[in-house]
C-alpha positions in Angstrom: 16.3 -5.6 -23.1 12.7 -5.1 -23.7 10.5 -5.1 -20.5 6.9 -4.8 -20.5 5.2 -3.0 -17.3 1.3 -3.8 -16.7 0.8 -0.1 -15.0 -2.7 0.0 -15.4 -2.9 1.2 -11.9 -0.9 3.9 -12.4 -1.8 7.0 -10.0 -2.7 8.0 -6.3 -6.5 7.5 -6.8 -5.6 3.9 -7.1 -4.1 4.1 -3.6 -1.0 2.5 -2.2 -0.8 0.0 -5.2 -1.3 2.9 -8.0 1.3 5.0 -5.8 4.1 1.8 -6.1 3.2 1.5 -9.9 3.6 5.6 -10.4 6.8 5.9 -8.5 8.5 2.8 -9.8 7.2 4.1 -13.7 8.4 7.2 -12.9 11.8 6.1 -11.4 12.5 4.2 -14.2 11.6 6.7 -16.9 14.0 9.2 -15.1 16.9 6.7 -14.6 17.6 4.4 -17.7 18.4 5.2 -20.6 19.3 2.2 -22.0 16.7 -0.6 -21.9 13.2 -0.7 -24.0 10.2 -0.2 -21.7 6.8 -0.8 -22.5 4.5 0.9 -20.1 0.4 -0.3 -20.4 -1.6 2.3 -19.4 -5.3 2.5 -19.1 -7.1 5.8 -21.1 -7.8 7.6 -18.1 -4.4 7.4 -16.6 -2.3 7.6 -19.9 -1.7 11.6 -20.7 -0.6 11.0 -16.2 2.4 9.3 -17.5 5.1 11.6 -19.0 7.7 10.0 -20.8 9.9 13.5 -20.6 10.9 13.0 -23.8 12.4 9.4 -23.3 12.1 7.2 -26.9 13.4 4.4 -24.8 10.1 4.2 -23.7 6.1 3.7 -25.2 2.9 4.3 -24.0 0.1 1.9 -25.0 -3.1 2.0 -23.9 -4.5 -1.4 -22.8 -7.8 0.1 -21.3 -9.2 -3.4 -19.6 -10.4 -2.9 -16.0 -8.5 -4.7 -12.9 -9.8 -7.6 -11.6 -12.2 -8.4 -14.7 -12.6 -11.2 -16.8 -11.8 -9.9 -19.7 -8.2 -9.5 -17.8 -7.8 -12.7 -18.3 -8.3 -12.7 -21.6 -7.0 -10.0 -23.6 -4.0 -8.9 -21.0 -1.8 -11.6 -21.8 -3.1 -11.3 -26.0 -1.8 -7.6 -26.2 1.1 -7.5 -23.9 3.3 -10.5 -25.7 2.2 -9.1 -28.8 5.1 -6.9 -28.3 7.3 -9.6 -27.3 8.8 -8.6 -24.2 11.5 -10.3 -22.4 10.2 -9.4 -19.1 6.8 -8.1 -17.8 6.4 -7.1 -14.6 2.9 -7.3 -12.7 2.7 -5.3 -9.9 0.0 -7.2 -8.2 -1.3 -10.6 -7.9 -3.8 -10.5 -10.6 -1.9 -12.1 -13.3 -3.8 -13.5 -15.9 -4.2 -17.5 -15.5 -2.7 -18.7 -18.8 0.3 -16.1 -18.9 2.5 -18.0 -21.4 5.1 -15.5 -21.4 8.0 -14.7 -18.7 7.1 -12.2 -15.9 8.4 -10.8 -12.5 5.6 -10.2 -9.9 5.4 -8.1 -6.9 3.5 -9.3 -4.0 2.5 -6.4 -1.4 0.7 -8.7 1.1 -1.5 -11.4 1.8 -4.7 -10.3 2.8 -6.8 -12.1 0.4 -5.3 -15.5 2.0 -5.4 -14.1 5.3 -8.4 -12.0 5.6 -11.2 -13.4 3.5 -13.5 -11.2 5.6 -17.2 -11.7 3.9 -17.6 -7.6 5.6 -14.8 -6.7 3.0 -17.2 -6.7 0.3 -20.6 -5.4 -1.2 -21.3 -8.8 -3.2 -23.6 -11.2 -1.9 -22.1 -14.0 0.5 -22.5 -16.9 -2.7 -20.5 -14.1 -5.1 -18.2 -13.1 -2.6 -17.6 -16.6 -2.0 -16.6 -17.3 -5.9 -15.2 -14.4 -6.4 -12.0 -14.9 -3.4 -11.9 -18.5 -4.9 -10.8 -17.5 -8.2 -8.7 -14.6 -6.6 -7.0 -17.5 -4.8 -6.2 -19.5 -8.3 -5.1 -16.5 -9.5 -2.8 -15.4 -6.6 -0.7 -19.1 -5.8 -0.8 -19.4 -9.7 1.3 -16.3 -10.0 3.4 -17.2 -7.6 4.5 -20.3 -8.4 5.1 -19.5 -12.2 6.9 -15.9 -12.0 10.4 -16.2 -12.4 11.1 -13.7 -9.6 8.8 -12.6 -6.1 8.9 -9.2 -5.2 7.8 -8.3 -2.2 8.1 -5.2 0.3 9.8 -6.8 3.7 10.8 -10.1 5.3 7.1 -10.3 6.9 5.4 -10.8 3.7 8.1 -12.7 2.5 7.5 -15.7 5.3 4.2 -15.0 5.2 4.2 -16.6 1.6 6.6 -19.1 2.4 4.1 -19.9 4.9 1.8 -20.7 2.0 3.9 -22.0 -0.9 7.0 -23.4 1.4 8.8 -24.8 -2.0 9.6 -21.0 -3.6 13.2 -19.8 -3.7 12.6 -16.5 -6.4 12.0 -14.4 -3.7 13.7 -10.9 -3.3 12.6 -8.4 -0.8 12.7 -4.8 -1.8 11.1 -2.3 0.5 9.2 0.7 -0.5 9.7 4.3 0.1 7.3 6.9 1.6 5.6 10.1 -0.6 7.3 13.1 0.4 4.7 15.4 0.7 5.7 19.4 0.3 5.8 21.2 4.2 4.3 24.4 3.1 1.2 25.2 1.6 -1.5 28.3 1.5 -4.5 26.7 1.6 -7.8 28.7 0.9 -11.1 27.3 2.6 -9.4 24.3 4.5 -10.5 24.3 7.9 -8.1 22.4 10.2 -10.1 20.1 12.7 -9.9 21.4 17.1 -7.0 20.6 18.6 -5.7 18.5 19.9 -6.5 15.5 17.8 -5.5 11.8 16.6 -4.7 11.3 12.9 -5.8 8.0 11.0 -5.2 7.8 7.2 -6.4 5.3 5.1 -9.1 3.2 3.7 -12.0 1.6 6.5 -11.5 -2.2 5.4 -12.3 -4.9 8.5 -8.4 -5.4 8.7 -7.8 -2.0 8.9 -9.6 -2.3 13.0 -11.0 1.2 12.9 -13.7 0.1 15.1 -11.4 -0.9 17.7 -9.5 2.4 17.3 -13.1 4.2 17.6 -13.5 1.8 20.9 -10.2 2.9 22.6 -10.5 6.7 21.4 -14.3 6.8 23.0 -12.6 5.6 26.3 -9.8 8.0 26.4 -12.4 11.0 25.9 -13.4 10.2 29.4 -9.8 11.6 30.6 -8.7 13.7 28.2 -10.4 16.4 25.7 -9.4 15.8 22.4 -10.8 14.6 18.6 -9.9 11.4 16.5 -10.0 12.3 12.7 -10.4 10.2 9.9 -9.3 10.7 6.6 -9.4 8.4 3.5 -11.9 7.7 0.6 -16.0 7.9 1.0 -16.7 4.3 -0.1 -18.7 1.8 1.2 -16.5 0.8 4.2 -16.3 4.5 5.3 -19.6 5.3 5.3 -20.7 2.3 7.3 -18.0 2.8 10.0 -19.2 7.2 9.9 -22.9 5.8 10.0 -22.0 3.6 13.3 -20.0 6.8 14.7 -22.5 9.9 14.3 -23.2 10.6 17.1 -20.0 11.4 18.4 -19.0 14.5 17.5 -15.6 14.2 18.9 -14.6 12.0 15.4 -14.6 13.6 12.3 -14.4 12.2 8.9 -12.5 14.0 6.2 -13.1 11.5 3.2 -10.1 11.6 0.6 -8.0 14.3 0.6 -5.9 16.0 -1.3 -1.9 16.1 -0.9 -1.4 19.7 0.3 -4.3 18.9 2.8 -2.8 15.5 4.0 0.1 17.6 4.5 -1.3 20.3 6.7 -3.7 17.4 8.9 -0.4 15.5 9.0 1.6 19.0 10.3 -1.0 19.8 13.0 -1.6 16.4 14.7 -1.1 15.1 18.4 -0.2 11.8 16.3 -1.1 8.8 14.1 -2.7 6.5 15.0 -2.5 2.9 12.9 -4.4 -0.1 14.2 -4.7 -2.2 11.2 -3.8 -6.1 12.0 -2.2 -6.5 8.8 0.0 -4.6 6.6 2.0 -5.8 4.1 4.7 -2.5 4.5 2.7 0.8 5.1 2.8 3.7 4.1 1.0 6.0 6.0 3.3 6.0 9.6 6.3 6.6 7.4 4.8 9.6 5.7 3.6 10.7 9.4 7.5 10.6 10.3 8.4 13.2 8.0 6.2 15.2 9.3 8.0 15.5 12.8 4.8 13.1 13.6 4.8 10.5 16.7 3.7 7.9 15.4 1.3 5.3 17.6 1.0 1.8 15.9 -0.5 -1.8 15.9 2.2 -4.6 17.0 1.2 -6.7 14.3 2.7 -8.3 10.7 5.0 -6.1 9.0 4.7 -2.6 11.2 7.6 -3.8 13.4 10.2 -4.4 10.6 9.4 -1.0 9.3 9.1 1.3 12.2 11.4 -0.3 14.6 11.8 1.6 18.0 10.2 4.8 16.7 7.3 4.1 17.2 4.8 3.3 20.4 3.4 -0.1 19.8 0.3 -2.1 21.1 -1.8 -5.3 20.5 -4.7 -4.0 18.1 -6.7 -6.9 19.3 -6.6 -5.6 22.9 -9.2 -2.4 23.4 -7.0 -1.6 27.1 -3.9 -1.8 25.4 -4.5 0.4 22.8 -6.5 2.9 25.2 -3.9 3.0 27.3 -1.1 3.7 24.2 -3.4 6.4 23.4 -3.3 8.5 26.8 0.2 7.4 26.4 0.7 9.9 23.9 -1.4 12.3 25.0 0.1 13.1 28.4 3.9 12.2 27.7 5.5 14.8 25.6 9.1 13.7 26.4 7.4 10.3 25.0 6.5 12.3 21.8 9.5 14.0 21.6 11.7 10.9 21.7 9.5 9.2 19.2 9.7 12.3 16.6 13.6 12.0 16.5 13.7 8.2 16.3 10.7 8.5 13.5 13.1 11.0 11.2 16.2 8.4 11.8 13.8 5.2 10.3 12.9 7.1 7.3 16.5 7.4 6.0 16.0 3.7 5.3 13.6 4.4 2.9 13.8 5.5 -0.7 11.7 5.3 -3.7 14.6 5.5 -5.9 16.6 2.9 -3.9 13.7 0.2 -4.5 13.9 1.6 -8.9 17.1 0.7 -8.5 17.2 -2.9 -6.8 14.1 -3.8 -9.1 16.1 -2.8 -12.2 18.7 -4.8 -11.3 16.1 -7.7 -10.6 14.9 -7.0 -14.3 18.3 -7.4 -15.5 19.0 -10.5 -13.9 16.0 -12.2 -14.8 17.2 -13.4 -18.5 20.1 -15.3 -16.5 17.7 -17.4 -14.7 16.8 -20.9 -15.3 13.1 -20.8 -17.1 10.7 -21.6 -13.9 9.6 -25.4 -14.3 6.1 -26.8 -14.1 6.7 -29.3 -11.8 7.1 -26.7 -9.0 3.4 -26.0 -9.0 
């Protein structure tokens, strides 16, 4: 079988999508021997990708950039000039007049749920044309992939929410990064203890500004420091502008593994406020850590962590204040959440979800060709 992988996001710099493309590239290339993969790299990710040798599997550079138009012109043109049997998109964004058969996977819904105009740099009339034709794009994937992949039963009814009529849905979760314990680090000052841990990127949805909120009123009680990791962009700098004078929260920017790993090690706990994930990453990387994790009571956090971890409404600045001093003060609390975190991360494997998407993959030639009339 010949399957064709648009992995053009391919690599942690392209955050949790580019880390789901590496993994499940990766996965494969270790794992089958037998089918014909054809992996579509951009330049500046392709030497990233090693094949180890494998000539069950070729490179190709298709060096077009994400969410362009030219995506939606000369994706489709170069992948089926290979004639696959299968290409998988890992993202909504495939192009509009696809012709060929493909397999999608579906992390979330924010663009349907959170067309926040503060999400974005563009002026309001650009913005505005821009989340339209992400929209096409997004219920015209759906409803013409042969098979939905998505990463738990939350996003799953979410889009059935939407698009009530698809059946081709298979839920697959995600595993976590495993970063390595022990590292010598030279010039890496660790941030005064004791302190709250938030990874990840400073989008509206994301609620930092509550967490800042609820972390400012817990100061008056207790002495401690909220840190902030993730990339420098836009989003960040705004919400670090609005924060300076505090200098109780400190902003990292992006970090490197070995560094995540040692803020992750020396942490009170994480903190994750966001009011919508579509599986999330971060709290399940925080677990292997020996990390309590404190988290948001909202779309797919509760399928993932369960009962290990301490939950509140992110919408609520007492709530969350309160689940903070929580976890300061209790550390029987902490203690009881670290062992139930290290139990909820044996559901979780990287090579598990290669393994069910393979078999997805495989399957797919068997299915009856999707019709029009379902759109």
């Amino acid at each position: 079988m010949k399957i064709a992988i648009d992995a053009r996001l391919y690599g942690t710099k392209n955050r949790g999508i580019g880390r789901y493309v590496k993994e499940l590239v990766d996965g494969l290339i270790a794992t089958d021997n037998d089918n014909e993969y054809l992996i579509f790299l951009r330049a500046e990710n392709f030497n990233d990708c090693d094949l180890n040798g494998k000539t069950n599997f070729q490179k190709i550079v298709l060096d077009i950039r994400w969410y362009s138009f030219a995506e939606q012109f000369f994706v489709s043109k170069k992948i089926l000039a290979y004639k696959p049997d299968i290409t998988h998109f890992p993202h909504f964004n495939v192009p509009y007049f696809f012709s060929g058969k493909f397999i999608v996977t579906i992390h979330d819904l924010i663009i349907q749920r959170f067309p926040d105009s503060r999400a974005t740099t563009l002026p309001l009339p650009f913005y505005k044309l821009k989340l339209w034709f992400f929209k096409k794009i997004f219920l015209r994937a759906v409803k013409k992939a042969e098979q939905i992949i998505v990463p738990t039963e939350f996003v799953k009814n979410d889009l059935l929410n939407l698009c009530p009529k698809l059946k081709n849905i298979s839920v697959i979760h995600e595993g976590y990064f495993k970063l390595a314990k022990e590292e010598t680090l030279e010039n890496f000052n660790l941030p005064p203890t004791p302190y709250l841990f938030y990874v990840g990127s400073a989008y509206p949805h994301k609620n930092l500004e509550n967490l800042v909120e609820a972390f400012l009123l817990l100061r008056h009680d207790f002495h401690c420091h909220l840190v902030i990791a993730g990339r420098e962009d836009f989003f960040m700098k705004r919400l670090e502008e609005q924060v300076k004078e505090y200098t109780s929260i400190t902003f990292r920017g992006e970090v490197s593994d070995p560094e995540l790993a040692k803020l992750y090690k020396n942490a009170t706990a994480l903190v994750f406020p966001s009011l919508y994930e579509g599986f999330g990453l971060p709290p399940l990387e925080a677990q292997s850590f020996s990390l309590p994790v404190v988290s948001a009571r909202s779309s797919s956090l509760p399928e993932v962590l369960g009962d290990s971890a301490l939950y509140f409404d992110p919408q609520n600045i007492a709530d969350l204040t309160a689940a903070l001093k929580n976890i300061m003060f209790d550390e029987p609390l902490r203690e009881d959440l670290i062992a139930h975190g290290l139990e909820n991360i044996k559901r979780f494997s990287w090579g598990k979800m290669v393994e069910e998407i393979k078999e997805i993959y495989l399957a797919t030639p068997s299915f009856p060709r999707r019709r029009e009339s379902q759109e």
